[in-house]
C-alpha positions in Angstrom: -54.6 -10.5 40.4 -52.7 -9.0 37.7 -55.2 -9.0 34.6 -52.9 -9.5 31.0 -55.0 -8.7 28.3 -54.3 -11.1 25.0 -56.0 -11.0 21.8 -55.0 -11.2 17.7 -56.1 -8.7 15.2 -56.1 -8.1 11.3 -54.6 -5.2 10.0 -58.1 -3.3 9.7 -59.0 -4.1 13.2 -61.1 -7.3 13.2 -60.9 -9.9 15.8 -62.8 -12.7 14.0 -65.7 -13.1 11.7 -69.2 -13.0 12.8 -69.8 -17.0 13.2 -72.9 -18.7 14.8 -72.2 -20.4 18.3 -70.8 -24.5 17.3 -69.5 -22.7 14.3 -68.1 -26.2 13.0 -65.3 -24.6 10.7 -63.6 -23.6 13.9 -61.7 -20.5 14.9 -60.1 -18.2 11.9 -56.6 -18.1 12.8 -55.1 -14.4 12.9 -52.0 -14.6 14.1 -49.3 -17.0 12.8 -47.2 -20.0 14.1 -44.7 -17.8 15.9 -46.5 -15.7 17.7 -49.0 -19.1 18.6 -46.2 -20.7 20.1 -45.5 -17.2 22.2 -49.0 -17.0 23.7 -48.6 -21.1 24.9 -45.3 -19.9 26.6 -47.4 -17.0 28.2 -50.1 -19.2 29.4 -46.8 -21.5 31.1 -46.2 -18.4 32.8 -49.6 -17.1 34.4 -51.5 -18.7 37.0 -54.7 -19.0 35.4 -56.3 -18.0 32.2 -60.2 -17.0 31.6 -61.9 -16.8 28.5 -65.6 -16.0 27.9 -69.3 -18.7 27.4 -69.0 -16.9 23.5 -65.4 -18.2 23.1 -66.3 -21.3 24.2 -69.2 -22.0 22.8 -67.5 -20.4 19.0 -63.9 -22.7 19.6 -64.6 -25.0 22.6 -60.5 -24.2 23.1 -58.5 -26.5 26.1 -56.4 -23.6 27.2 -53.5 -25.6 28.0 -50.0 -25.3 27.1 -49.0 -27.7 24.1 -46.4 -25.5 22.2 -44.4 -25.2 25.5 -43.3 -27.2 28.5 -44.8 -25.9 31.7 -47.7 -25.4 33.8 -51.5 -25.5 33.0 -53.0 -22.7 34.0 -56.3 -23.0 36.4 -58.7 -22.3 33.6 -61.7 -19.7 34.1 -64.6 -19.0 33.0 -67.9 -16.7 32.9 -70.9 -18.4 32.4 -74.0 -16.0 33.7 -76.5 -18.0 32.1 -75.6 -21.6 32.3 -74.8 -21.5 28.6 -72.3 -23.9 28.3 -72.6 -28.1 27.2 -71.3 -30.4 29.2 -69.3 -31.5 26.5 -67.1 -28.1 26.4 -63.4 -29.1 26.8 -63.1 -27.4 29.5 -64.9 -29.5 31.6 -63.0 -32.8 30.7 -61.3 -32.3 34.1 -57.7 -32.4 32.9 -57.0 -29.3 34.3 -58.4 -27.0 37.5 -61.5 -25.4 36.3 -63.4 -22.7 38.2 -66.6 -21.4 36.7 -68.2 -18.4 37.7 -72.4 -18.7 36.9 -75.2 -17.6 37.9 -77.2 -21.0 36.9 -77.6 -24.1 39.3 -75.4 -27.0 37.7 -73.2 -29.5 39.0 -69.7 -30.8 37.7 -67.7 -33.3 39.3 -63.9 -33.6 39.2 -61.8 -30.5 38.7 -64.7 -28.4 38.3 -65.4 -25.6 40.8 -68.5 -24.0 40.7 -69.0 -20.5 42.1 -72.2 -19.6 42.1 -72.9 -15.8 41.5 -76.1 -13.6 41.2 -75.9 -13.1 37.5 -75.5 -9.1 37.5 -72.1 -10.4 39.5 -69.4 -7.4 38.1 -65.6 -7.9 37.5 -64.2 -6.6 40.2 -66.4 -9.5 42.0 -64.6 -12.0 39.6 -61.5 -10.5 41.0 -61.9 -10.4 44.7 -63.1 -14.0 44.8 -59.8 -14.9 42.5 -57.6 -13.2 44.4 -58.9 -14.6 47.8 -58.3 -18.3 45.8 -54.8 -17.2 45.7 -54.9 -16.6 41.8 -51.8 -13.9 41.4 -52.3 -13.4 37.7 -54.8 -13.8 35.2 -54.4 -14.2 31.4 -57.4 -13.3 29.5 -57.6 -14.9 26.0 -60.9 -13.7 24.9 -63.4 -12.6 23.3 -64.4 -9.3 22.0 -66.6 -8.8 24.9 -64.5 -10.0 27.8 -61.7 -7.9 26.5 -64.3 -4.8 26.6 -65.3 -5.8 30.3 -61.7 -5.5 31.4 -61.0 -2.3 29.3 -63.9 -0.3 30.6 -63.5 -1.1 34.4 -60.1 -0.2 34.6 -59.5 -3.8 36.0 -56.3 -4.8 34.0 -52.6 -4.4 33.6 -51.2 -5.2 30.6 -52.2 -5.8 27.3 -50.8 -7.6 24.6 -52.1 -7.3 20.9 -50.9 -8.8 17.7 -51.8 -7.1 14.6 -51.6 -9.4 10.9 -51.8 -8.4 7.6 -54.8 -9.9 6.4 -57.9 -8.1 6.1 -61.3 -9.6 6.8 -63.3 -6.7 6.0 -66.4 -7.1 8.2 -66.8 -9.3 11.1 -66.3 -8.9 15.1 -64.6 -5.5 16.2 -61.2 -5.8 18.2 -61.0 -3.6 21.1 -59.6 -0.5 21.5 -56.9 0.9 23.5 -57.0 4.6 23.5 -53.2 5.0 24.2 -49.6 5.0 22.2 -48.1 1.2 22.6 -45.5 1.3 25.7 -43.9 -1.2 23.3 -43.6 -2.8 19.5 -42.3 -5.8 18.6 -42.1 -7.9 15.3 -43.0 -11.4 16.1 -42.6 -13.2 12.5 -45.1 -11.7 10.3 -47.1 -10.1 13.2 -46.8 -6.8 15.1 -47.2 -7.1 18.6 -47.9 -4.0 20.6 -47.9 -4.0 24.3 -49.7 -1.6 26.2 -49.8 -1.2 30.2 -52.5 0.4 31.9 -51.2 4.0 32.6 -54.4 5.1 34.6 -53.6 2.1 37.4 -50.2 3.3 37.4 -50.9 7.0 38.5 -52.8 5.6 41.6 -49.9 4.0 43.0 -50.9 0.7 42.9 
C-alpha cells in the first residue's frame, strides 16, 4: 500500500509529553484547529489508517472522520502483546477494524483478528494489507510506529506539522534526514511534506 506518514511537532522537536498509559488528561494538542480539520479530510481520503497499542492505550482516539464528510477509514492496529482493553474505541465496531497481534483474543463484530508470531516485521503488516486490498495506509502515530516505518524504508510520503510552542522535554519526534519536497503555512502551523526519495530511485 502506499504508507503516508502524519504526525504534529513543537517547534523544538517534541511529539508529546512523556505521559503514563490511561493518561486521563488526554492527548496535548500540537497542532491547531486548521490543520485538525486538514488531517480529518486526509483520513476521508485514504483507505485505512493504523496507529500504534501506545497511542491507544495514551488517547484511546476513534480514527474516524468528524471534521469532514466522507469515508471511515478501515482502522489498524499493532498489538504484539495483547495490550489493549476491550473498552478501546476502537473496538466499538462502528467502523472495519483489523488487528494485527500476536496474543489469542477474540472480538466480535467488525473486528478482524490477524494473528501473527509477535517478532511479525512491517513489511509482513504490508503484504497481508495489501493482499486485503488496502491501497493506502495513513499512519497517525506514535513516536515509535513513525520510527518503524522510517527505518524500513516502507513509506511514501510524510507529512509533518511543526507549532510554535515549546514543551521542552517529553517524547522525541522523528526525524527525516532530507530537505522538505514541500512547505506550506497551514494557520499557525508549518507543514513540511517530505516523499521518500530512496523508493523513488528504485523505480517503484
Amino acid at each position: 500500500p502506499y504508507v503516508l506518514l502524519k504526525w504534529a511537532q513543537t517547534s523544538d522537536g517534541f511529539i508529546d509529553l512523556e505521559r503514563e498509559p490511561g493518561d486521563q488528561e488526554g492527548p496535548r494538542w500540537i497542532s491547531d484547529e486548521v490543520s485538525r480539520t486538514l488531517v480529518h479530510k486526509w483520513r476521508s481520503e485514504e483507505s485505512a489508517i493504523m496507529v500504534g497499542t501506545n497511542t491507544v492505550l495514551s488517547d484511546n482516539p476513534r480514527l474516524t472522520v468528524r471534521r469532514w464528510s466522507g469515508e471511515n477509514p478501515v482502522r489498524i492496529t499493532l498489538d504484539r502483546k495483547g495490550r489493549l482493553p476491550d473498552s478501546a474505541h476502537i473496538f466499538d465496531s462502528t467502523q472495519d477494524t483489523i488487528v494485527f497481534t500476536g496474543a489469542q483474543r477474540n472480538y466480535s463484530g467488525k473486528i478482524q483478528l490477524v494473528h501473527a508470531d509477535p517478532s511479525y516485521e512491517m513489511v509482513d503488516v504490508m503484504e497481508e494489507l495489501f493482499d486485503r486490498q488496502i491501497v493506502s495506509v495513513f499512519v497517525e502515530g506514535g513516536a515509535q510506529l513513525h520510527r518503524s516505518f522510517l527505518d524500513s524504508g516502507l513509506w511514501d510520503e510524510a507529512r509533518v506539522f511543526t507549532a510554535r510552542m515549546r514543551f521542552s522535554q517529553g517524547v522525541r519526534a522523528p526525524e527525516i534526514q532530507e530537505d522538505p519536497d514541500e512547505t506550506l503555512e497551514i494557520g499557525e502551523t508549518r507543514l513540511d511534506i517530505y516523499r521518500n526519495r530512496l523508493y523513488d530511485l528504485h523505480g517503484s
